[in-house]
LUMDREN-368065 format. One line per field, with one value per residue (C-alpha): x, y, z. Coordinates in Angstrom, 1 decimal, always signed. Last residue first. Layout:
# LUMDREN-368065
xx	[X, ...];
yy	[Y, ...];
zz	[Z, ...];
This chain:
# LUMDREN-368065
xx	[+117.7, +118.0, +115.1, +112.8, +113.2, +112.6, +109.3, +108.7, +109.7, +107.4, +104.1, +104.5, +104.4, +101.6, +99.6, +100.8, +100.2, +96.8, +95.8, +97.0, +94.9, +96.4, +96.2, +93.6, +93.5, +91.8, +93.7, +97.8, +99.7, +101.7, +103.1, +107.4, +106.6, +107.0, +110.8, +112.1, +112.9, +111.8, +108.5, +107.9, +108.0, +105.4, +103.2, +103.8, +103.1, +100.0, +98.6, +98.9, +97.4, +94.3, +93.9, +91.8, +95.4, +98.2, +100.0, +99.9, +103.1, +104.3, +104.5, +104.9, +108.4, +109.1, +107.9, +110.1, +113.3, +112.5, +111.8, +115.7, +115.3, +119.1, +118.0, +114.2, +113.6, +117.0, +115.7, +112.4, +114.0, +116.1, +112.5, +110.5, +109.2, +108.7, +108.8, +105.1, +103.9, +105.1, +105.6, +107.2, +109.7, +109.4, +107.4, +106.7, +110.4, +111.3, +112.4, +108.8, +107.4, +109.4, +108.7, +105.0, +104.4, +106.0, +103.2, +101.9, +102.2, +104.7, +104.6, +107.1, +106.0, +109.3, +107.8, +104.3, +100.9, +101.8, +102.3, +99.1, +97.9, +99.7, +98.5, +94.6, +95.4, +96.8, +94.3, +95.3, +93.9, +97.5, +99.0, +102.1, +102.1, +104.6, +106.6, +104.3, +106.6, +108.0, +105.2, +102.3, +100.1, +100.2, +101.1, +98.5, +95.6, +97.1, +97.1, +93.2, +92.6, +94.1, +92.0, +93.8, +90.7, +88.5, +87.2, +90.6, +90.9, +89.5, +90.8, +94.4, +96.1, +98.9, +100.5, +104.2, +105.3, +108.8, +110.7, +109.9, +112.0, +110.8, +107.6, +106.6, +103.3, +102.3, +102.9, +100.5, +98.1, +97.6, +97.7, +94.3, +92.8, +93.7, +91.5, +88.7, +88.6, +88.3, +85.0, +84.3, +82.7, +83.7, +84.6, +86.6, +89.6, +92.0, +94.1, +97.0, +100.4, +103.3, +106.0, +109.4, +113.1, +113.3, +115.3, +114.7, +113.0, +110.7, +109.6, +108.7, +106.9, +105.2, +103.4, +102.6, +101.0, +99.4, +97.8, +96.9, +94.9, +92.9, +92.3, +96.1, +98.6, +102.4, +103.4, +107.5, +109.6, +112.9, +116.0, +117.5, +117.1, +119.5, +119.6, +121.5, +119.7, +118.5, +116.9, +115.2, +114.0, +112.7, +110.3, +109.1, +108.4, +106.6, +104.1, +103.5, +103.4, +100.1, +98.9, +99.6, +96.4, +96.4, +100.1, +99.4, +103.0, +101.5, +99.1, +102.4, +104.5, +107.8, +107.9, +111.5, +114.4, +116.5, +115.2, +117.6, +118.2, +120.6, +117.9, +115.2, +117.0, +118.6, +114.5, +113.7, +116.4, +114.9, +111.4, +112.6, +114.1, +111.6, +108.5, +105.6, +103.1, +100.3, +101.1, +102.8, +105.1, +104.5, +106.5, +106.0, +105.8, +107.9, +106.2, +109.2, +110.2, +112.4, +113.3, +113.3, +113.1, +114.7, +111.9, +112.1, +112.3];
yy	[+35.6, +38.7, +40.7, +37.1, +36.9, +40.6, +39.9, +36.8, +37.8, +40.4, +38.9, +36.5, +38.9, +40.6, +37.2, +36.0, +39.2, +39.6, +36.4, +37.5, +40.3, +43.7, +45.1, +47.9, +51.6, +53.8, +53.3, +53.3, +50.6, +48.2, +46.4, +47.4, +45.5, +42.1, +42.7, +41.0, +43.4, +42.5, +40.9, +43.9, +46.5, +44.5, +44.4, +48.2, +48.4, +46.5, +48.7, +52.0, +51.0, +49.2, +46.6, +46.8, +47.2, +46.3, +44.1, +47.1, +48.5, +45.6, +45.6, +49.1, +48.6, +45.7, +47.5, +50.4, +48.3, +46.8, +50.8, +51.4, +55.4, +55.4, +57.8, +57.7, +54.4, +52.8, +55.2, +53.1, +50.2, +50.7, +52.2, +49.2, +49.1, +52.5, +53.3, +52.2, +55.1, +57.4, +60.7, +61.2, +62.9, +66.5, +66.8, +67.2, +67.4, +63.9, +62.3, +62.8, +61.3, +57.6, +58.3, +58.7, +54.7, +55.4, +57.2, +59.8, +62.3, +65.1, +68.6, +71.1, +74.7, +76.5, +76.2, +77.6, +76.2, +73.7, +71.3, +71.6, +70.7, +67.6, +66.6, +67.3, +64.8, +62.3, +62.2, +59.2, +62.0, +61.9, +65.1, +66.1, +69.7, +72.3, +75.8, +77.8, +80.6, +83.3, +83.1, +84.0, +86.0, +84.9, +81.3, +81.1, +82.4, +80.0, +77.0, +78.1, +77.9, +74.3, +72.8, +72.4, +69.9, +69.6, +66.4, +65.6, +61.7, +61.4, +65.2, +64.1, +67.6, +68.1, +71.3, +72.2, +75.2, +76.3, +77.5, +81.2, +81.9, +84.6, +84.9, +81.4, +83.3, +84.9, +82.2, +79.5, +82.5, +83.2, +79.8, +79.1, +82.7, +81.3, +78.3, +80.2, +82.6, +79.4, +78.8, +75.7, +72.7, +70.2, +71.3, +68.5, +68.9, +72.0, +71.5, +69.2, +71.1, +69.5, +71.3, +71.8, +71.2, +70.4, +72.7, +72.5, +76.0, +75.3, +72.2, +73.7, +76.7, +74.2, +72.3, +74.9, +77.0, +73.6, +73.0, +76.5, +75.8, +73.7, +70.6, +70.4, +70.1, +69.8, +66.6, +67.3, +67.0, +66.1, +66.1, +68.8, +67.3, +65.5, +62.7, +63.8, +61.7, +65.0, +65.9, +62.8, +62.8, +66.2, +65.7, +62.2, +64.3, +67.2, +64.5, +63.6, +66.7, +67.4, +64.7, +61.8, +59.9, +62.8, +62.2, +58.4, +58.5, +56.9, +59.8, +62.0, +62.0, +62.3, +62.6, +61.6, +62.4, +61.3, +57.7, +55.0, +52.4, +54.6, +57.3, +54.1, +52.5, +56.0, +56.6, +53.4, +53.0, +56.8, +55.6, +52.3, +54.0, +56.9, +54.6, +57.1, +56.6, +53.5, +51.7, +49.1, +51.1, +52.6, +52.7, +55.5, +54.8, +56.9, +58.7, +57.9, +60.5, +59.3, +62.5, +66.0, +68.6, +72.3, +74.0, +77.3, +80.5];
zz	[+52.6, +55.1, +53.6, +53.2, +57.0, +57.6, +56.3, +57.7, +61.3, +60.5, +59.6, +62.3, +65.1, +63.0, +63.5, +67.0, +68.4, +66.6, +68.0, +71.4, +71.2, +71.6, +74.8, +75.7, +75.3, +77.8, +79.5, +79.0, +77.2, +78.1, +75.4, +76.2, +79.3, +77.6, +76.2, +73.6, +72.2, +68.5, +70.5, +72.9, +69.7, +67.7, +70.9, +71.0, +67.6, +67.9, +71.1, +68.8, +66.2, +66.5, +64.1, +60.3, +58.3, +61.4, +58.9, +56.3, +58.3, +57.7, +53.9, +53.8, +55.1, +52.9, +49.6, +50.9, +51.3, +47.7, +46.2, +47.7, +47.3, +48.5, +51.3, +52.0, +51.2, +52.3, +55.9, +56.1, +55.8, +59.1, +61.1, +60.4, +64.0, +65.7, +62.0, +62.5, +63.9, +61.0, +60.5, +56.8, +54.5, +54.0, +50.9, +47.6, +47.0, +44.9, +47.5, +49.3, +46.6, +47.7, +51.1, +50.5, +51.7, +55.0, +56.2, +58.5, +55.5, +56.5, +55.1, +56.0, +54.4, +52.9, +49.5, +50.3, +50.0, +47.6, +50.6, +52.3, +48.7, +48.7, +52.0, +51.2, +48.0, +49.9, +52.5, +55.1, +57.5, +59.8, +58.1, +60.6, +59.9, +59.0, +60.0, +61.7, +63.4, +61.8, +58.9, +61.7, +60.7, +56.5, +57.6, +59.7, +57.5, +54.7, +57.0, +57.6, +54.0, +53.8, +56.7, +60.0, +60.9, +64.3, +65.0, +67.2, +66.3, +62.7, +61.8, +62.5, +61.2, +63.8, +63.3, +63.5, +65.4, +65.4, +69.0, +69.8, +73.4, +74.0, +71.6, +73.2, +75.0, +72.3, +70.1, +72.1, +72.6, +68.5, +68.2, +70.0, +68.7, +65.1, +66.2, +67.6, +64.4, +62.4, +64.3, +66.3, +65.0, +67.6, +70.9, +72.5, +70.6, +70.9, +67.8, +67.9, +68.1, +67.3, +68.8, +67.4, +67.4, +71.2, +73.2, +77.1, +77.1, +74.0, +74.9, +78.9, +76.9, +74.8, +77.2, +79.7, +77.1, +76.0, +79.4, +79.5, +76.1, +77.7, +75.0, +74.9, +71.9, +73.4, +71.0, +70.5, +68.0, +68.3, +66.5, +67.4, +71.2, +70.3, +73.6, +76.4, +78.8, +81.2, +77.8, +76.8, +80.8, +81.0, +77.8, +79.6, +82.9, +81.2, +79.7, +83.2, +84.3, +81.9, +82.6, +80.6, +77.8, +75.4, +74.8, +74.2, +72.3, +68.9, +69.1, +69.5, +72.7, +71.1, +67.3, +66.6, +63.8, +60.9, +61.8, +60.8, +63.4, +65.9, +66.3, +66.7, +69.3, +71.5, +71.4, +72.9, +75.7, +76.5, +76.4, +78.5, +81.5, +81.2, +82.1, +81.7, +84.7, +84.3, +87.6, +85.8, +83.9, +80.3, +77.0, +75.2, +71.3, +69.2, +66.2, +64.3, +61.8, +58.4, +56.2, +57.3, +60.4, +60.2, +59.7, +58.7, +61.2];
């Protein structure tokens, strides 16, 4: 098994209803958007996604729906990490059976400090229990969020037990170097930086392409990056992603999203996180409508 994931990947926000459950309407609306803007491919209930904010069901619930919508699921990836490695049995068994292209699988993150062994033993059960239907395993190395790392000698453990089924990781540490060395591990090994700014290397074979919140909102000069190498489309990409620089995330790409939709409810996010500011609106609003101003002139 190899992955068969490449290029552009947004790590698609999930747009939330007022009582705080997954609005399915709007993440399907979404993820039609950003396939038809440019993105080779989607990271569904990532970090970006608030996967560790849904139940279990919930989470469930959104996979069902991009399935039940007819949307590629070939082009999916799908968050199905779980601090209760049940949960992420469930998870991935119910990606695997409706067809996505991959899990992403976070490690288990409220121990800190925990043995390799215990790591290999967490994998060890998520393949076990996927061996019938055995759908690729990407991990999720975001050591800032999860406290635990997929360090490079562990990878290599991995790979050697398991070469059928690990396939790649989403590298979210902002580590360059760590994510170039992930990606010398083996040829077929599917690296992906979590941003845009590597598109340009990643042409040149280092690695897969990228996983990137902020192609949520940049996605269509993202792709002139990645497919004509257009360095100006890239500069403009970067350029807003950097407008979030010292902001949180999450909440300012769903603003971002509500003002290109025009659409207010496309902000909401789930607690723990919190709106964005107003004066952060207003500021990475503006930031934007420059940007792609300047493009169009």
């Amino acid at each position: 098994m190899s992955a068969t994931l490449r290029g552009v990947i947004a790590a698609i926000a999930t747009p939330v209803e007022e009582n705080g459950a997954p609005d399915l309407k709007r993440a399907i609306n979404l993820a039609r958007y950003l396939l038809d803007s440019g993105c080779d491919a989607l990271n569904v209930l990532g970090t970006t996604g608030e996967a560790t904010s849904f139940a279990r069901d919930e989470r469930m619930a959104v996979m069902g729906a991009y399935k039940a919508a007819g949307l590629p699921l070939d082009r999916l990836m799908v968050g199905t990490g779980a601090a209760a490695v049940a949960d992420a049995v469930a998870l991935t068994r119910h990606a695997a059976e409706l067809g996505f292209a991959g899990a992403l699988v976070l490690p288990p993150f409220y121990y800190k400090g925990v043995p390799d062994d215990g790591l290999v033993a967490y994998i060890d059960t998520l393949v076990t229990a996927t061996a019938a239907r055995p759908i690729p395993i990407y991990l999720y190395h975001f050591p800032a969020m999860s406290g635990l790392p997929w360090h490079v000698n562990l990878i290599k453990r991995l790979l050697e037990s398991y070469p059928a089924r690990i396939v790649g990781l989403k590298d979210s540490s902002g580590d360059m170097a760590y994510a170039r060395s992930a990606a010398a591990i083996a040829p077929h090994f599917a690296v992906f930086p979590s941003t845009e700014a590597a598109l340009i290397e990643a042409r040149g074979g280092t690695f897969a392409g990228c996983i990137s919140a902020t192609a949520n909102v940049n996605a269509d000069l993202c792709a002139r990056a990645w497919r004509d190498g257009d360095a100006a489309a890239l500069d403009a990409a970067v350029t807003i992603r950097k407008l979030f620089d010292g902001k949180p995330l999450v909440s300012g790409v769903k603003a971002l999203l509500a003002h290109i939709h025009g659409d207010p409810a496309l902000a909401r996010v789930k607690p723990p996180l919190a709106p964005f500011s107003a004066a952060d609106r207003a500021a990475v609003c503006a930031g934007h409508d420059a940007v792609r101003a300047e493009r169009a002139a």
